[in-house]
N, C-alpha and C positions, 0 to 999 in steps of 0.2 A: 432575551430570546430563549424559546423553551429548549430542554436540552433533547438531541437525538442522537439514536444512537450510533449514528454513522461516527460523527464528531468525537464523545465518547469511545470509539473502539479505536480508533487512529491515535489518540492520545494517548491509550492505555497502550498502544504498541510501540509509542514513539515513534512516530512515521515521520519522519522529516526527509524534506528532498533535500538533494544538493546538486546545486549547476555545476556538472562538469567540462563545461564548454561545448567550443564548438567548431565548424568547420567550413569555408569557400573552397568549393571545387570547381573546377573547369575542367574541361575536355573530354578525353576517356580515361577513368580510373578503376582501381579496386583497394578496396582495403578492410583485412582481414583483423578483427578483433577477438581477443581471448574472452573464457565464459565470464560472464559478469557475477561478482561474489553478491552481489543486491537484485532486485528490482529495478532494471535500468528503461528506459525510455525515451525518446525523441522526434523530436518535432520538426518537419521539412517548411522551415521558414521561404524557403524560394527553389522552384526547378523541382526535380522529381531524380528517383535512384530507385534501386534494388533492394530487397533485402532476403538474407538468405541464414536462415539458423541452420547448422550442421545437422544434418537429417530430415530438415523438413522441407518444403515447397517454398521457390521463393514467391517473395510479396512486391506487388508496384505502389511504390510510395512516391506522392506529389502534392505538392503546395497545399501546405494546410492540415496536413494527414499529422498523426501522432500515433506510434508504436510503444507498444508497452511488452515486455516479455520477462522471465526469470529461467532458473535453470542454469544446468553445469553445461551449456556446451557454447561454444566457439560462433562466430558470425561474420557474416561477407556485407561489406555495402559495397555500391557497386552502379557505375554508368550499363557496364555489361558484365556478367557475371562470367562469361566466360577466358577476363582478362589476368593474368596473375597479380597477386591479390599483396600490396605492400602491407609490412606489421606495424600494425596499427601503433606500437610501443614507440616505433621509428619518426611516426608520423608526426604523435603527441610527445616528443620528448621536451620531458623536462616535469611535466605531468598539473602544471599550474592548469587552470580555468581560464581557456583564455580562446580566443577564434586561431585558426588555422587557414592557414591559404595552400591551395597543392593545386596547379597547372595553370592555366591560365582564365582570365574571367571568371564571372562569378554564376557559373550552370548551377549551382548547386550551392543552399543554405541550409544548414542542418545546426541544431542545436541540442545538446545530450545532456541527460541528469537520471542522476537513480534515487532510490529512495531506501534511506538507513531503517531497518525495521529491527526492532527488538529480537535476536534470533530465536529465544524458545518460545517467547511469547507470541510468535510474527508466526509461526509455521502456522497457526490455526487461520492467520487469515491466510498466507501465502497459497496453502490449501485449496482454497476457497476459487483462487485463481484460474484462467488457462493458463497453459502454457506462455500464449502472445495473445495478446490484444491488438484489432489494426480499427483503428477511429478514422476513417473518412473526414475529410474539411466539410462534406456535404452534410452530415450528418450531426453535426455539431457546433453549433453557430456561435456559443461565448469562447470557446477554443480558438474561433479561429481571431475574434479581438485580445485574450490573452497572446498569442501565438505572437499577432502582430507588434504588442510590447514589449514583448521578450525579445524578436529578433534587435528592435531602435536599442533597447537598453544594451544587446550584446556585443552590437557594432561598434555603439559610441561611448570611451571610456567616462564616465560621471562620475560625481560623485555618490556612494550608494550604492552603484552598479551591481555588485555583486549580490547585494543584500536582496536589491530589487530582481534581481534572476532567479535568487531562489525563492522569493517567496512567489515570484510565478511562475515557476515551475512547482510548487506547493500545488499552487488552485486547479492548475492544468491537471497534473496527476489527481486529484477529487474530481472534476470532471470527466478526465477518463474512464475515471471508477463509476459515476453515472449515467454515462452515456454506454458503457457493459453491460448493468445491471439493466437498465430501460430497454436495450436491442437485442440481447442475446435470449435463444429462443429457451434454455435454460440454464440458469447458473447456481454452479453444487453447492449441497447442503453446507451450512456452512456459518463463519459470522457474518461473511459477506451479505451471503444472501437474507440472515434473519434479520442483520441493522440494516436493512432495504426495503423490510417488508411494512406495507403502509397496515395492513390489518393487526400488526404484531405491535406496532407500535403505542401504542396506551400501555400494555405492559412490561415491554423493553421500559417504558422511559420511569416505569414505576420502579423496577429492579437497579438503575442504576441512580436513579436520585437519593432511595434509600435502603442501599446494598445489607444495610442491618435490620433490616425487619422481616420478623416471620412470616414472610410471605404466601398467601395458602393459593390452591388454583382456583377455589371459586372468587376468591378477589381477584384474580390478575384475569380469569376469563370474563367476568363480569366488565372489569375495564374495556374489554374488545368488545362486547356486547355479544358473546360468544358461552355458547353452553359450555360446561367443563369437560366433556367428552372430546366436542369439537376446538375446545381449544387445545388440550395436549394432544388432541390427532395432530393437528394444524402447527401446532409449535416445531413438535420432534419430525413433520415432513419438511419443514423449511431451515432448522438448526441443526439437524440430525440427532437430537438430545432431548431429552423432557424436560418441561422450562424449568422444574426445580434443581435438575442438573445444571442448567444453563447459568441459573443464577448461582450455583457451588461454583462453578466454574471463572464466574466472574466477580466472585468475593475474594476466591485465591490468586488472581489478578491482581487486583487492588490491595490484597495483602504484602501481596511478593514486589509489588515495585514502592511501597511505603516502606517494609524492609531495605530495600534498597538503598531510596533514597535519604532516609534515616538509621544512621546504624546503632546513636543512642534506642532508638525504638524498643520497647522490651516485646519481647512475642504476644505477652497477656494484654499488654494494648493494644497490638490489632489484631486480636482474637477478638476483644470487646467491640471492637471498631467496625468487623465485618461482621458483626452477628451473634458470637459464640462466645458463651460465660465461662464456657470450661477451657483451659489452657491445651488440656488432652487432646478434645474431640477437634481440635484446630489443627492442632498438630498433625492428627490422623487425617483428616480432612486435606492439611496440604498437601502432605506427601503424598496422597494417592491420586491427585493434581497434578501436582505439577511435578513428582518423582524425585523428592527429596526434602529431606526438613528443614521448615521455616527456618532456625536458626544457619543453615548451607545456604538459605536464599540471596544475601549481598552479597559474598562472596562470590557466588556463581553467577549472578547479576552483571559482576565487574569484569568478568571473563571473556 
């Protein structure tokens, strides 16, 4: 399969979901949760509720719906939001992955997970983001078959079970992300938005197949089939950056998490690695990236 650069950016962020359970409710409830430290998200496996972030309007969420939101503030779910609101801490004690039962019957199927992002590296997508995202069951048709395996796997202890939660709650969250990107009437400059863009794509996929070649803009506009005027118009309107930035941007990426991950690694190999024969200009190159020097990078990495 050819590479894109959706797949590529979520990789380089470390984006992985985790199923943090979930919840049976019945009757009249409220239950107040503190801000979420991630990208959290959830899915109304059955019944319908509330949703209400501190300061903003609330949302009617029903079967089949999936919310997405981030941010420092605080959240209501809720039969009726005008009811006093138990701590969510109370609810979930104990803090395992696990379903929850609170009143009687089962009005209400909710299933929750957020998604671990690399934090310096993640802010350039997070960015990218609204605040909340509200996906419709009507609006999104393999969600709502995902949806429907996630709630069988949550219910019934398996074996695998958990493994099989997060990896669908993995696909759901990429679906999210697509089903944003295709409806929303604009979504900000950003990487979001340039690993989305169909026109941009020939040389998105040139830049990250081979992050080490002197890439000029009449080859990468050429690849669009794009004059070089109208391709760096076109680039920096939908990245916010000119794509030779874009591509600095995304060599000191893949510098900083091969540091990372290797800390035999000497700097001069992935200087060579992303481009640069000089050990200097790399140097100076990352730190005005990503705001400190390659050799700071695993360590700050681990932080």
């Amino acid at each position: 399969m050819a590479r894109d650069a959706m797949s590529d950016m979520l990789t380089m962020l470390d984006a992985k979901a985790v199923y943090a359970g979930g919840m049976r409710v019945g009757g009249e409830w409220a239950i107040r949760f503190p801000p979420p430290s991630d990208i959290k998200f959830f899915a109304i496996g059955e019944g319908e509720c509330w949703v209400q972030i501190e300061g903003d309007a609330p949302v009617r969420l029903q079967r089949g719906d999936v919310f997405l939101f981030h941010g420092r503030a605080s959240f209501v779910l809720a039969s009726d939001l005008s009811l006093p609101a138990l701590d969510a801490k109370k609810v979930f004690h104990g803090g395992e992955a696990r379903m929850v039962s609170l009143g009687t019957g089962d009005g209400l199927v909710l299933l929750g997970s957020h998604m671990t992002i690399s934090s310096e590296r993640g802010r350039l997508f997070v960015d990218s983001l609204p605040p909340s995202i509200h996906v419709a069951a009507r609006d999104a048709e393999p969600l709502r078959s995902l949806l429907q395996q996630f709630v069988d796997e949550a219910r019934v202890e398996r074996p695998g079970g958990a493994l099989a939660c997060t990896s669908l709650a993995q696909l759901m969250f990429l679906h999210v992300l697509r089903a944003y990107v295709r409806d929303a009437d604009e979504v900000a400059v950003g990487w979001l938005r340039v690993a989305c863009d169909v026109e941009l794509a020939p040389a998105l996929r040139l830049m990250h197949t081979e992050p080490a070649r002197a890439w000029s803009l009449p080859e990468l506009a050429r690849a669009c089939a794009m004059s070089r005027t109208r391709f760096a118009t076109y680039f920096k309107e939908v990245a916010g950056v000119p794509p030779l930035t874009y591509l600095t941007q995304w060599r000191m990426q893949l510098a900083r998490r091969r540091l990372h991950e290797d800390e035999r690694v000497t700097v001069g190999a992935v200087a060579r690695a992303v481009g640069y024969e000089s050990e200097a200009a790399f140097s100076t190159a990352f730190k005005r990236v990503m705001g400190h020097s390659p050799r700071r990078a695993p360590r700050q990495a681990s932080t």
